[in-house]
C-alpha positions as a Markdown table, in Angstrom:
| # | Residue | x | y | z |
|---|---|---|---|---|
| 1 | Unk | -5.5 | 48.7 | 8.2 |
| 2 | Unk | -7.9 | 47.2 | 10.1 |
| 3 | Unk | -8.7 | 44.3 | 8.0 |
| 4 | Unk | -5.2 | 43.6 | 7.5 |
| 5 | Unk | -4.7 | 43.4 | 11.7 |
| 6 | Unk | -7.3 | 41.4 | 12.0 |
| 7 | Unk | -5.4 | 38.8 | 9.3 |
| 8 | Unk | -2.5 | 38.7 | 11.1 |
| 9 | Unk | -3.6 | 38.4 | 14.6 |
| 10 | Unk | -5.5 | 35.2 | 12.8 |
| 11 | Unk | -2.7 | 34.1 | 11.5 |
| 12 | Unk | -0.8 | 34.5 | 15.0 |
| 13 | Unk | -3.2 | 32.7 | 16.6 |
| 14 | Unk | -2.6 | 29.8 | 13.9 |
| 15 | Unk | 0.8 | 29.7 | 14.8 |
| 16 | Unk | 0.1 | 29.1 | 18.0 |
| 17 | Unk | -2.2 | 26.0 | 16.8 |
| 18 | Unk | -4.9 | 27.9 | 18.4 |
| 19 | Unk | -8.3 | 28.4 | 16.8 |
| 20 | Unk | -8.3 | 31.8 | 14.3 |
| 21 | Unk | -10.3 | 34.2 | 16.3 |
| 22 | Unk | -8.5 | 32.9 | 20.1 |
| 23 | Unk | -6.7 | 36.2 | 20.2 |
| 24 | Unk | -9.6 | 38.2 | 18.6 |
| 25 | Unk | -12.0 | 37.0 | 21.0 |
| 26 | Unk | -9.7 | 37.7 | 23.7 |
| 27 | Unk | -9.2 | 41.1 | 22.7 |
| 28 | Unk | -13.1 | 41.9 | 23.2 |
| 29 | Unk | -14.5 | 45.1 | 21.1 |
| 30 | Unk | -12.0 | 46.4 | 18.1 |
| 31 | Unk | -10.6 | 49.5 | 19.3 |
| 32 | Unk | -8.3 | 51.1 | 16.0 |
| 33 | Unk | -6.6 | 54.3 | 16.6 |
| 34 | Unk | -4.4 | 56.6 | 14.5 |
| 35 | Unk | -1.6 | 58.5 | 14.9 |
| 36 | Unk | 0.9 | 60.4 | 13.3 |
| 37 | Unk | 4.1 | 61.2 | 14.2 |
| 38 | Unk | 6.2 | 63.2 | 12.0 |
| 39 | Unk | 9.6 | 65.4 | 12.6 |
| 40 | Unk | 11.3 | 67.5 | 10.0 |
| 41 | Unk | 14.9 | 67.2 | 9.6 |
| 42 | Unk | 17.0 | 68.7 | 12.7 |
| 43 | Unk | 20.1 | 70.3 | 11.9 |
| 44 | Unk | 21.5 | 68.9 | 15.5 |
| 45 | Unk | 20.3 | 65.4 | 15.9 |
| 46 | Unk | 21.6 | 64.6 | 19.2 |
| 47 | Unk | 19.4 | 67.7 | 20.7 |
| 48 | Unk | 16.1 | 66.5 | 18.7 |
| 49 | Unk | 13.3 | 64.8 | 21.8 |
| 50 | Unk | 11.4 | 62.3 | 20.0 |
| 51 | Unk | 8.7 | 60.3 | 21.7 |
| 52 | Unk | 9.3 | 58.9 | 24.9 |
| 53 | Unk | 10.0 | 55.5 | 25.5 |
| 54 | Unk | 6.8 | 53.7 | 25.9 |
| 55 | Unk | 5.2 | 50.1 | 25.2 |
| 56 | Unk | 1.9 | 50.0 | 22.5 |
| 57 | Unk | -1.4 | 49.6 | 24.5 |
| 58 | Unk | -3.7 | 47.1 | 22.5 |
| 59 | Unk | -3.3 | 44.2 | 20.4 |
| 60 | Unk | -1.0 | 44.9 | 17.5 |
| 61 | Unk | 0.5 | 48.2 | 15.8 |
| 62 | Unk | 0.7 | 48.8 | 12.6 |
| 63 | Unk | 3.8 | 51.2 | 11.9 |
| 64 | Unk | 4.8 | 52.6 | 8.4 |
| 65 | Unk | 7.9 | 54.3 | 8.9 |
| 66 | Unk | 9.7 | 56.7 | 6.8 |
| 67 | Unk | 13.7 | 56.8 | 5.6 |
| 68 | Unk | 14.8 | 58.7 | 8.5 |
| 69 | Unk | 14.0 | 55.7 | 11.3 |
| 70 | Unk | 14.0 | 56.3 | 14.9 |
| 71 | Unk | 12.3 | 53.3 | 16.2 |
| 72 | Unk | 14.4 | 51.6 | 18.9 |
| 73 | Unk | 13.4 | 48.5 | 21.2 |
| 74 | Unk | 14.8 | 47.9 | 24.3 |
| 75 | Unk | 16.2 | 44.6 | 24.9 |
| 76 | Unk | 18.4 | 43.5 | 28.0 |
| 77 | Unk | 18.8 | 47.3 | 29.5 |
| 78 | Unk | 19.8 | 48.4 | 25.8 |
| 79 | Unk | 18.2 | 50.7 | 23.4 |
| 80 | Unk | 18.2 | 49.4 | 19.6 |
| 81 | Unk | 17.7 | 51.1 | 16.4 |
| 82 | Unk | 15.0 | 49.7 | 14.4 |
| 83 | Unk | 16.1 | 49.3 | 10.7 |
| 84 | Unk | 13.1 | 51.4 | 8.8 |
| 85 | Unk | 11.4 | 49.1 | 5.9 |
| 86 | Unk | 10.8 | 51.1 | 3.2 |
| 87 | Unk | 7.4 | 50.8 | 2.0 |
| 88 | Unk | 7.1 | 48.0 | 4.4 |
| 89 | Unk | 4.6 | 48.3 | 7.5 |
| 90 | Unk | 6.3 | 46.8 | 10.6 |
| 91 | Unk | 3.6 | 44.7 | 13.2 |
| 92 | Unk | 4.2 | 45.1 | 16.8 |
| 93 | Unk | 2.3 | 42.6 | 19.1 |
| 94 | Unk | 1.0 | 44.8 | 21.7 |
| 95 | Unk | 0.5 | 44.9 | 25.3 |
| 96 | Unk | -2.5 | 43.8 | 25.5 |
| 97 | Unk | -1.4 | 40.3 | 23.4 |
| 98 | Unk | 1.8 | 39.9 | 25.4 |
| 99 | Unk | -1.2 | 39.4 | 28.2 |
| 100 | Unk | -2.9 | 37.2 | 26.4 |
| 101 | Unk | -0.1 | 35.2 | 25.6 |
| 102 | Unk | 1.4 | 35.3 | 29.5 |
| 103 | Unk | -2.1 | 34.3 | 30.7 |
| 104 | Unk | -1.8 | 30.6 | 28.3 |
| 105 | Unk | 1.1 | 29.5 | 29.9 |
């Protein structure tokens, strides 16, 4: 997973017709961290507590979700469902590249 975040953050940074390590570099030291979140089936949905809303610290996220979903983004004051991929990995640009990113312009 690692090798595969540093690919795309390179190939971000080519998008941006910046050099293929600019976000690397600018992220400093690789910090990779794993976690897992699983819940089992609820019988009453609309009672289950997921995680809370947050925003991903770091550069990217990798997520591999299952059929059951549960991602949502907030966009204009509104929470949206996620589609899951199945056996796709969704990328999230993190936090810490949104910084990045506000700090070029």
């Amino acid at each position: 997973m690692k090798d595969l975040a540093q690919k795309l953050l390179r190939i971000v940074s080519e998008s941006l017709n910046l050099p293929p390590s600019y976000i690397e570099e600018a992220v400093g030291e690789v910090y990779q961290n794993i976690t897992v979140s699983y819940y089992s089936p609820c019988p009453q949905p609309d009672l289950a507590l997921g995680l809370q809303s947050h925003s991903d610290m770091g550069a990217i996220t990798l997520l591999i979700q299952d059929d059951v979903g549960g991602l949502e983004v907030l966009k204009d004051g509104l929470w949206i469902p996620v589609p899951s991929l199945p056996d796709g990995i969704l990328v999230i640009l993190a936090d810490q590249t949104e910084v990045i990113f506000l700090h070029m312009l």
